[in-house]
N, C-alpha and C positions, 0 to 999 in steps of 0.2 A: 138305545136307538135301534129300529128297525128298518130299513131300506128297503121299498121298493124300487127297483131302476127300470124302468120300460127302454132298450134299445140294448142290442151287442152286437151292433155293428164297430166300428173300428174306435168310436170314444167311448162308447160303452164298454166295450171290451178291455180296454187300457184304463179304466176308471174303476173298474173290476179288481185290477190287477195290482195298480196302487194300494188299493184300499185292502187289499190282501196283508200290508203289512203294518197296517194301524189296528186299534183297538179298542175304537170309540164307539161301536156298535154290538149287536150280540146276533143279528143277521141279515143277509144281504143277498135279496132275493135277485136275482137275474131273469127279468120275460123278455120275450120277443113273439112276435107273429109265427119265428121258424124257433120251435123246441129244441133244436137237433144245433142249432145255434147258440143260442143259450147253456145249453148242454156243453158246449165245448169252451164256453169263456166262464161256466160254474168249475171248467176241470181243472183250466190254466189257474183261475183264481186259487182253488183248495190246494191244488200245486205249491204253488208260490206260498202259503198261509201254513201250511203243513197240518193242518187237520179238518177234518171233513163236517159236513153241517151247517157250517157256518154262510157258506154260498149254497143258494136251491136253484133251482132251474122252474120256468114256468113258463106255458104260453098265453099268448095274452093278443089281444083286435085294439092296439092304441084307438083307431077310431071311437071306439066305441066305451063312453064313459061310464054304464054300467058294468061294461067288463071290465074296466079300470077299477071304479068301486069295489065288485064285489073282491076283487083277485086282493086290494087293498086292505080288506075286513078279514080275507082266509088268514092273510099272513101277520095281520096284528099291525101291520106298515105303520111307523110314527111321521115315514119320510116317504115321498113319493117325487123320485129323478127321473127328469124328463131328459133321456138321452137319446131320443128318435129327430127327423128333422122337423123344420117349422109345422108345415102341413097338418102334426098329430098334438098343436098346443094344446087347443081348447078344452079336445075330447078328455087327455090326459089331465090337463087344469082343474077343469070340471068334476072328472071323477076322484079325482084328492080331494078337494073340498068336500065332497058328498062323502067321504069313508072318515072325515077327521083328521086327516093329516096334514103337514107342512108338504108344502113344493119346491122344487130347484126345478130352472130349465138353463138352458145354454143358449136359446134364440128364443126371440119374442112371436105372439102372435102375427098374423100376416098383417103386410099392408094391401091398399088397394088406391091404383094415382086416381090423381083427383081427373072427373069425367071430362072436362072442358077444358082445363090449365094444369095438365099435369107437372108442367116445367119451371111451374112458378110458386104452386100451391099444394099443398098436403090435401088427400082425401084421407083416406082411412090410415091410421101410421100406425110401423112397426108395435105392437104392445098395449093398445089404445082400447082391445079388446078384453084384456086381462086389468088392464088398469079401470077399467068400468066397473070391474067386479070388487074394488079394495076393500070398499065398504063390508063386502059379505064377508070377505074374510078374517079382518079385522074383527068385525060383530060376534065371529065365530071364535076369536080368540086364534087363528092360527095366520101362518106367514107363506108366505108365495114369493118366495126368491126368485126375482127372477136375471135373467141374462149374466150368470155367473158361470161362463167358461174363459176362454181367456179373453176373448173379445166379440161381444162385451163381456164381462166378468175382471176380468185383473185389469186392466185398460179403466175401468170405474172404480177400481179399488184404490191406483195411482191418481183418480183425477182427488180421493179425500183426502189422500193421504199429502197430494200436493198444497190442499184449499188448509188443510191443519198444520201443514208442519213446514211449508216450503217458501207460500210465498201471503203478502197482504192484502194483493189483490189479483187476480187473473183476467188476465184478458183474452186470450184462447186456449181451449183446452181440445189439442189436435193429435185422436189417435192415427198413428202413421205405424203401417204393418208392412214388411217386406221380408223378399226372403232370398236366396241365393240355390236354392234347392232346384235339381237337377234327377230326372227319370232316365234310365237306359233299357234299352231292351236287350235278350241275350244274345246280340250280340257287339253288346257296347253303344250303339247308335243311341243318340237321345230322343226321346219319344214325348209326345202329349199325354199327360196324364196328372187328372188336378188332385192335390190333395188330399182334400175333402170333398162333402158332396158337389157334386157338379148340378142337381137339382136345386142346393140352396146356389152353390156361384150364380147359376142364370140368374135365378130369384133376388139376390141382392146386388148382381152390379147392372141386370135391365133395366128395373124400374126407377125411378128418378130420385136420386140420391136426396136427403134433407139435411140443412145445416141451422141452427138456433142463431139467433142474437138477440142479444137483449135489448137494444135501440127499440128492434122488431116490437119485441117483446111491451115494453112499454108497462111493466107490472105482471100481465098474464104469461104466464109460462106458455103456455096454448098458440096465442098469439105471434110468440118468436122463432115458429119454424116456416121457414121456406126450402124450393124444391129449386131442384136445376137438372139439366139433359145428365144423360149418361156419360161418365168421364169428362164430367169437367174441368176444367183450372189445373192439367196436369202439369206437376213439380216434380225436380230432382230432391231424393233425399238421403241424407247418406244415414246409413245403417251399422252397428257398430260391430264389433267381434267379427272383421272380415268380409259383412257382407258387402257396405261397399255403397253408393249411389244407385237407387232403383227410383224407377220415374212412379209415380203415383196420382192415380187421379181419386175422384170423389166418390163415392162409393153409399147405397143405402145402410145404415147401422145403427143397431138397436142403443148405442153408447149417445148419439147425439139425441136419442130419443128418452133417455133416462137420468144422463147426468145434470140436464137444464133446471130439474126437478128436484135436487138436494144438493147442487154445489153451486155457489156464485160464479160465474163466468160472463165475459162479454160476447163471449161466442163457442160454438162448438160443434167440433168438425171431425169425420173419418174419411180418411183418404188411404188406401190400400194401393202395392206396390202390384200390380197386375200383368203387368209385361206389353209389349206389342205383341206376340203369338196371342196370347187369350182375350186382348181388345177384338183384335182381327176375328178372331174366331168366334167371338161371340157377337160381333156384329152380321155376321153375315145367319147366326141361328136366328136372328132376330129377322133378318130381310127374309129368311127362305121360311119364315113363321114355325120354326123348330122350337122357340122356346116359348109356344104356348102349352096352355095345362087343360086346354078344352081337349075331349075326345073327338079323334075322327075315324072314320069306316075305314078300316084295311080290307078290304077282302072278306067282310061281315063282321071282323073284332074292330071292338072301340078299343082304340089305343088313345095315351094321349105324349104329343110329339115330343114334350120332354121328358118322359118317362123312358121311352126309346134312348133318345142322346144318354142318357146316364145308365142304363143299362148296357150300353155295346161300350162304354169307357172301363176301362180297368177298376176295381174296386181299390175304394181307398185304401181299406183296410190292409191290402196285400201288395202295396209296391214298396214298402217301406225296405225290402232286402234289395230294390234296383234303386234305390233313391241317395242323392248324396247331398251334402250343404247343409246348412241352418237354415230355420225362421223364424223373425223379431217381430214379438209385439209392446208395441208402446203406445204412449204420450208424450205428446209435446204439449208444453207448457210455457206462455209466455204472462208475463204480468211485471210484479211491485215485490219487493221487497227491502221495508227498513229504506224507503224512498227512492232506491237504486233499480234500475231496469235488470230485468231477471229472465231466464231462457234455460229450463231444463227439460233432457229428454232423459223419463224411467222405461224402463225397459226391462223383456225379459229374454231369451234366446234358447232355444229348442236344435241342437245340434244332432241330426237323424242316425248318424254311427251310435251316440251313448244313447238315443230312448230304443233302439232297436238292442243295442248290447246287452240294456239292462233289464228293458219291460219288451221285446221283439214286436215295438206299436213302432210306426212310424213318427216322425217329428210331430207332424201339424196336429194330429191326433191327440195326440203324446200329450202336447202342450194345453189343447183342449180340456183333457180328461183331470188335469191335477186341481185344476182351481174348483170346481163343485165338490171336489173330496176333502179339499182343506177347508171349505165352508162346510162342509157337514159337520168335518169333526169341532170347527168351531161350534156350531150348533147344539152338537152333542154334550158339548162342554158348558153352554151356557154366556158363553165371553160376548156371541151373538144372539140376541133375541129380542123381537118384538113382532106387533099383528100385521096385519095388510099387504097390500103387495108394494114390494120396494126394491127399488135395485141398488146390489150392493154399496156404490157411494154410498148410503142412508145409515152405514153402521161403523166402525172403527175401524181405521186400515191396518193399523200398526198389527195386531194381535194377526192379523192375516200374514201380512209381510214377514212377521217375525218367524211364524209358523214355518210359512212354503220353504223361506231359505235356510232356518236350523238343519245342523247335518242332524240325519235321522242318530238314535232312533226317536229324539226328539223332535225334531222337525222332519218335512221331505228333501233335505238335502238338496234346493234346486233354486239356487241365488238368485236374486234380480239387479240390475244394474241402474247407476244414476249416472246422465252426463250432463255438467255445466256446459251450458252453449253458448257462444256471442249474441246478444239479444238482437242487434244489428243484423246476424246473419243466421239463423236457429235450426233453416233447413243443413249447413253444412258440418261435420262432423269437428271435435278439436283438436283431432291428429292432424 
């Protein structure tokens, strides 16, 4: 296997790093638009791997799908990782197919709300761009993974692993993400500063969240997605290993847009733990039109107003030394089994002291960067393979599950959790 990875920014760079100490590959090219970037997560990687060549450095125009291509043909790529944000699917999508390679991304192509009822109806949805192409890819004989970080990616690996081994029938399949993680500045004060990008945050919690049902549904998969306002139907949910009750509303994500598609469900939902500081604050980018992506005249430069907001924000990449707490990504799961009412939540948990101690990535990142590495090396191995574009649910969970959590140097050493819940009551935890 040959890697090419377009992105080293902060899950690029921890994805890097990971994968520094497997050996399902024979090299693993690192591009970015900044060389001198690249350059620096080709150093930490050969670091960590202890011999050199293995990791290259490259610059690379994600926009731009011939340069995707051609940079994909210099280096032989069998595999081409899309670890840039939404913005750079297409061009990146595009230019794999055109070179012969297989794809991974971590976020679907864009959506676009519907013109006249965006609160009720789906226009253009997360993936719908990529999923147009199956055909060619398939025809082509190669595969297009997509949304395999952790969410979506492990959040759809729990929802097969639930539909095979857990329960007889499902009735909702509800990823629920929260977190307890906390920023300070140097001098202890706690401060705003998100995660991950603040370009995709706008991007997924503006635009009008979509949820599936099969009612809807009626036969067509197509047919069973509807829209609702931003933050809707917010619930307490408790979160396990400490984190505790965080309120969560409904949220746009690529998992309700993918799991409808290979797993039986009566419905399915992502609801993300957001906080009141970042509702508030993203309400008011929205009123003062800061989170649009059109360009406006500053003073002769076209800027565009959310490019601004995320640039004057702290990078992700580098708060992970001020950052303290975990964050849980999961499923919930309610349905049948063996004719008994059934309610579990899988889970995984990203504690920022041990992915800083171990890999110096912050949590959310952290968390991100391992699930596309343990599907590659799946890939590499053969255990996962087939043509078209598909999202993870579409292939075997177990061979993953068992992967991620084996202590290295078998596995990556990075367990995932099950909780039995009262069916009755599923949001509340069973401590």
């Amino acid at each position: 296997m040959r890697v090419l990875m377009i992105g080293a920014g902060g899950v690029g760079d921890a994805a890097a790093k990971i994968a520094a100490e497997r050996d399902f590959f024979e090299l693993w090219v690192v591009a970015d638009y900044s060389l001198e970037r690249a350059e620096t997560t080709v150093a930490a990687a050969t670091a960590r791997r202890g011999e050199k060549g293995t990791f290259v450095a490259a610059q690379v125009d994600a926009s731009d799908p011939a340069a995707v291509t051609a940079l994909a043909r210099e280096h032989g790529a069998t595999h081409v990782f899309n670890a840039v944000d939404p913005r750079f699917v297409m061009p990146i999508f595009d230019g794999a197919l055109a070179a012969g390679a297989d794809y991974l991304d971590m976020a679907m192509s864009l959506s676009t709300p519907h013109p006249e009822r965006p609160h009720e109806l789906p226009g253009v949805k997360l993936g719908d761009q990529q999923l147009a192409k199956a055909g060619e890819w398939e025809a082509a004989g190669r595969l297009a993974l997509l949304g395999i970080g952790v969410e979506p990616g492990l959040s759809d690996v729990f929802a097969r692993y639930a539909a095979d081994e857990l329960f007889d029938e499902i009735d909702e399949l509800g990823t629920r993400d929260g977190a307890n993680l906390v920023v300070h500045d140097d001098d202890g004060n706690e401060v705003f500063a998100p995660g991950f990008s603040m370009w995709t945050i706008i991007e997924e919690c503006l635009n009008p969240p979509v949820v599936w049902e099969r009612e809807r549904a009626g036969g067509d998969v197509e047919a069973g997605f509807a829209t609702m306002p931003p933050f809707a139907e917010p619930e307490i949910f408790d979160f396990p290993e400490g984190i505790g009750p965080v309120e969560c509303v409904h949220v746009e994500h690529e998992e309700v847009l993918l799991m409808p598609r290979w797993v039986d469900a009566g419905k399915v939902t992502f609801k993300y733990g957001l906080g009141e500081q970042m509702i508030s604050m993203l309400r008011m980018l929205h009123e003062l039109g800061l989170d649009s992506t059109d360009p406006v005249d500053v003073k002769g430069v076209q800027v565009s107003p959310r490019d601004v907001v995320a640039a004057v924000l702290p990078d992700p990449a580098t708060i992970g030394p001020r950052m303290t707490g975990k964050t849980c990504a999961g499923l919930l799961v309610t349905g049948t089994k063996d004719g008994a009412r059934r309610a579990v939540y899988l889970y995984h948990v990203a504690d920022n002291e041990v992915s800083m101690r171990d890999y110096d990535a912050q949590a959310v990142v952290w968390q991100t960067a391992i699930n596309p590495v343990v599907a590659l090396e799946l890939l590499a191995t053969g255990v996962w393979s087939a043509p078209g574009a598909k999202g993870p649910e579409a292939f075997d969970a177990r061979p993953f599950l068992e992967l991620l959590a084996a202590p290295a140097p078998q596995g990556y050493g990075s367990p995932w959790g099950i909780e039995e819940r009262d069916p009755a009551a599923p949001n509340r935890s069973p401590d």
